[in-house]
C-alpha positions in Angstrom: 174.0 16.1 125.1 176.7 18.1 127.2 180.2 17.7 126.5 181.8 15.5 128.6 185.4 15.5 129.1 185.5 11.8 131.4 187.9 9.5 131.1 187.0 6.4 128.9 188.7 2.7 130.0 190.0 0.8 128.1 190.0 -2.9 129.8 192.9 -5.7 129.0 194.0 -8.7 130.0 192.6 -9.4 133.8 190.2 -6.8 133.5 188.3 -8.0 130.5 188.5 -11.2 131.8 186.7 -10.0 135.0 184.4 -8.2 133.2 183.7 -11.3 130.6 182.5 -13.5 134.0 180.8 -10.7 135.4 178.8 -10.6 132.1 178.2 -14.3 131.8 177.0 -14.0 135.5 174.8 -10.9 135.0 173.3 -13.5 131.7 172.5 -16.5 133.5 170.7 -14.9 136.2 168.5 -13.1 133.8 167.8 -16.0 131.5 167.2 -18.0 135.3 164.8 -14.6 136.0 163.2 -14.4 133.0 161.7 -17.8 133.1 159.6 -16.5 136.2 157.3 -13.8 134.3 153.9 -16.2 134.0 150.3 -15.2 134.3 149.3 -15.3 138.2 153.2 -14.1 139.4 153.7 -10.9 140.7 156.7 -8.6 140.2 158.1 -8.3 143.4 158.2 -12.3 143.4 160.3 -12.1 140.4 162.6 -9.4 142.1 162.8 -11.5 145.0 163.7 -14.5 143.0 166.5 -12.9 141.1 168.1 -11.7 144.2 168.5 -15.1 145.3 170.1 -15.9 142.0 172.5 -13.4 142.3 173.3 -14.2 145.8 173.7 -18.1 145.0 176.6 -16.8 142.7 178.3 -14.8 144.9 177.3 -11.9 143.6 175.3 -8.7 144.9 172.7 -6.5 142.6 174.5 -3.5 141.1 171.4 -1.4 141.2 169.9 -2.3 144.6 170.7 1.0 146.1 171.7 2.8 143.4 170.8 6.2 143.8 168.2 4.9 146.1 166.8 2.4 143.6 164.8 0.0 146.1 164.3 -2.9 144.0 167.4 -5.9 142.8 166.4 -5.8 139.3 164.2 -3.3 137.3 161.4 -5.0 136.2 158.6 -2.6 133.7 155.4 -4.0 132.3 154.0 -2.9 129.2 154.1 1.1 129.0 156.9 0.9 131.8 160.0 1.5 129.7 162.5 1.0 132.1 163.2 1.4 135.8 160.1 -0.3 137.4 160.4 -1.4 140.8 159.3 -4.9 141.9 156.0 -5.1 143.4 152.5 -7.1 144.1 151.5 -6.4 140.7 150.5 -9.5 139.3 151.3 -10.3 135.3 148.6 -11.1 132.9 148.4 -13.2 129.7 150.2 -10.8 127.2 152.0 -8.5 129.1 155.3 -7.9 128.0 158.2 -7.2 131.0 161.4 -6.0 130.6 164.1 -7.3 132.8 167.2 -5.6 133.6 169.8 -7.3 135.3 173.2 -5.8 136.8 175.4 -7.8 138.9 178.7 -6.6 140.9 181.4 -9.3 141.1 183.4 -9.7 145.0 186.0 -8.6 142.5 183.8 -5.3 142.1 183.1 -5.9 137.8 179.7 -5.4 137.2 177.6 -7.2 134.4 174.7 -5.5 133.2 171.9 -6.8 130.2 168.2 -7.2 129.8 165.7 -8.7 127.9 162.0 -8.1 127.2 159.2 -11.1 127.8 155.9 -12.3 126.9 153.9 -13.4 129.3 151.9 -15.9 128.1 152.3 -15.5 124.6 152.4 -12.6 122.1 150.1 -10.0 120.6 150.5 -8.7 116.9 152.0 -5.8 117.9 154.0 -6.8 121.2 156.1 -8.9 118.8 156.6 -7.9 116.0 157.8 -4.3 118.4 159.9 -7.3 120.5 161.5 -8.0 117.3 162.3 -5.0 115.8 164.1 -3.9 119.3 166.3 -6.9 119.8 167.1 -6.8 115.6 168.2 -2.7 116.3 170.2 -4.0 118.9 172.7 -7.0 117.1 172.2 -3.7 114.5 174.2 -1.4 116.8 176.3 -4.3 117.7 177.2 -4.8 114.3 179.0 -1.4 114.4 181.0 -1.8 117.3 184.3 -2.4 115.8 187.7 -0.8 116.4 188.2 2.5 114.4 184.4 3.3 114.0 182.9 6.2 115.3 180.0 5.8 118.3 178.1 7.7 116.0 178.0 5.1 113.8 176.9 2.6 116.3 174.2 4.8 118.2 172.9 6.4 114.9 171.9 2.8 113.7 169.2 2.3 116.1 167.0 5.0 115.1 167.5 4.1 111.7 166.2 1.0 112.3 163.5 1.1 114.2 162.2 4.5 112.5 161.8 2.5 109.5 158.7 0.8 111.2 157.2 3.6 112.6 158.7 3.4 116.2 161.0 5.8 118.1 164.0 5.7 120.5 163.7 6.8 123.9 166.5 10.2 124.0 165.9 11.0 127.5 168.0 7.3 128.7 171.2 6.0 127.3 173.4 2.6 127.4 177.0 3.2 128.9 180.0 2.6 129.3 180.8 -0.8 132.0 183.5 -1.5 134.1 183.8 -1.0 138.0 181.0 1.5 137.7 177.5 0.5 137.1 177.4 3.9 134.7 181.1 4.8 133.4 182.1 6.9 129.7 180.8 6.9 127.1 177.5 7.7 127.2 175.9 5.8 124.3 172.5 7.0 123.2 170.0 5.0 120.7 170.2 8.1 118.3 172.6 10.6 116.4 171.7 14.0 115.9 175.0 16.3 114.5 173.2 19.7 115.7 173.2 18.2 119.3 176.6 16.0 119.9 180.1 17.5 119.5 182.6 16.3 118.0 184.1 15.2 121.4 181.5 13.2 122.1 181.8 10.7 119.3 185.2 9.0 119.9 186.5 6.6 117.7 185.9 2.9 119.2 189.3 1.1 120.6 189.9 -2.1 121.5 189.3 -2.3 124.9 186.0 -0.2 125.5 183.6 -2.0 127.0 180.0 -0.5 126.0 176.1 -1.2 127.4 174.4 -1.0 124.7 170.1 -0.9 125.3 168.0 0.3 122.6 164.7 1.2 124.8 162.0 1.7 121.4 158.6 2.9 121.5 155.5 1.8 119.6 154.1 5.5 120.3 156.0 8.6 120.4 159.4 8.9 121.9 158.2 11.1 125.1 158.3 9.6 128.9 157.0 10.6 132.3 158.5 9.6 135.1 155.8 8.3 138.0 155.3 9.4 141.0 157.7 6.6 142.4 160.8 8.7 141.3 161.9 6.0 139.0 159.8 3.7 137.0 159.8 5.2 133.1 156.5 5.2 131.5 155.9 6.2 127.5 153.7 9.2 127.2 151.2 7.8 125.3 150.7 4.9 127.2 151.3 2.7 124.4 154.0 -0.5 124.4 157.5 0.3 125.2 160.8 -3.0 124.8 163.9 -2.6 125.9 167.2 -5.3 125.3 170.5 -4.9 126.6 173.9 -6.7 126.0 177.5 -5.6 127.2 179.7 -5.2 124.4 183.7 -5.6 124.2 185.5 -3.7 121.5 188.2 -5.8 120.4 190.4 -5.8 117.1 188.2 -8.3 115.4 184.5 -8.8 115.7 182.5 -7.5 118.6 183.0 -9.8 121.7 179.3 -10.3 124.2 179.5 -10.4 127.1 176.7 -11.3 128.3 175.5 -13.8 125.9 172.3 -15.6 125.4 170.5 -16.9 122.6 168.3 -14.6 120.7 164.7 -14.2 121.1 164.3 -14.2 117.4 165.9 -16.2 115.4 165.4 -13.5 111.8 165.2 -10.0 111.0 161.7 -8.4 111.0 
């Protein structure tokens, strides 16, 4: 990772506060979103559908344009890791779907989060790879407390999910949240010494307010990119899960802000 010399926010008062409903925004419409991913429904309904749910609360999609980004959610099945573009590809019994939700207030805070789903039901392996990601996740979250190091907190995701044979995804990162969809720190799912400078791992303040999205791998860590310019697929092929909460350093435990029961209810 380059060294970065960006400013990092840090968000009181009024801002946390519009960041916290942005968040709880940004939740609702994914929990309302992610009840649509059944056998027979096709991704672009679902896309559709979630832009409607953001509209209905004001709102407008953060990434809708971002970069060129057609689509008002990202929505990847399976392989797809993250980025996938809505579409008339219709779900199956099993599939798993990761979708990513980011919402910009009329205030201009953005809310950002996602969640992976069965369709259907489960396989053997999509769960137990469901669970492990969402468990590295609340792991990660676990270390975002004032006067930690980000090392700390990104190292632990690896460490986690290594322990069951799966890998993080280096090539994508969480980030930091505010007014921007993609603001400082950058906050990979991995620490590597040899690569990151000192600079880059900052102590965590009260007052950062952190994306943090563990994207794991049943397979090998490797992507390709398809020929849609955005839609991340694992090398391999094999199953990919991604979950995402925004995270508010504070001087006591971790504050979510986009919160939302838990898929799974115990570690793996």
């Amino acid at each position: 990772m380059a060294k970065r010399k960006s400013k990092i926010f840090l968000r009181y008062g009024d801002e946390a506060d519009g960041l916290r409903e942005a968040g709880h925004i940004a939740a609702d419409v994914l929990a309302k979103t992610a009840e649509l991913a059944k056998p027979g429904t096709t991704t672009g309904e679902i896309d559709r559908a979630a832009a409607e749910f953001i509209a209905e609360r004001g709102c407008i999609s953060a990434f809708y344009n971002y970069r060129g980004f057609p689509g008002n959610i990202c929505i990847s099945v399976n392989e797809e890791v993250v980025h996938g573009i809505g579409s008339d590809r219709v779900l199956k019994d099993k599939d798993i779907v990761k979708i990513d939700v980011g919402i910009k207030t009329p205030a201009g805070w953005i809310g950002d989060n996602a969640k992976t789903v069965a369709v259907g039901g489960y396989t053997e392996a999509s769960e137990k790879l469901m669970k492990v990601t969402e468990e590295s996740l609340y792991q990660a979250i676990s270390h975002a407390r004032e006067g930690n190091r980000l090392s700390q907190l990104c190292g632990s995701v690896e460490a986690y999910v290594s322990g069951f044979g799966y890998t993080v995804v280096k090539q994508l990162v969480g980030h930091g949240v505010g007014k921007e969809l993609h603001e400082e720190p950058q906050v990979p799912n991995y620490w590597d010494n040899h690569e990151m400078r000192r600079n880059d791992n900052p102590r965590l303040k009260k007052g950062m307010v952190l994306a943090i999205e563990p994207m794991v791998n049943a397979g090998v860590e490797e992507v390709d990119i398809l020929d849609d310019k955005w839609t991340v697929v694992t090398k391999d092929r094999l199953l990919s899960s991604h979950y995402e909460h925004t995270v508010l350093i504070t001087d006591g435990d971790p504050e979510i802000l986009t919160p939302r029961p838990r898929t799974f209810s115990t570690e793996a």
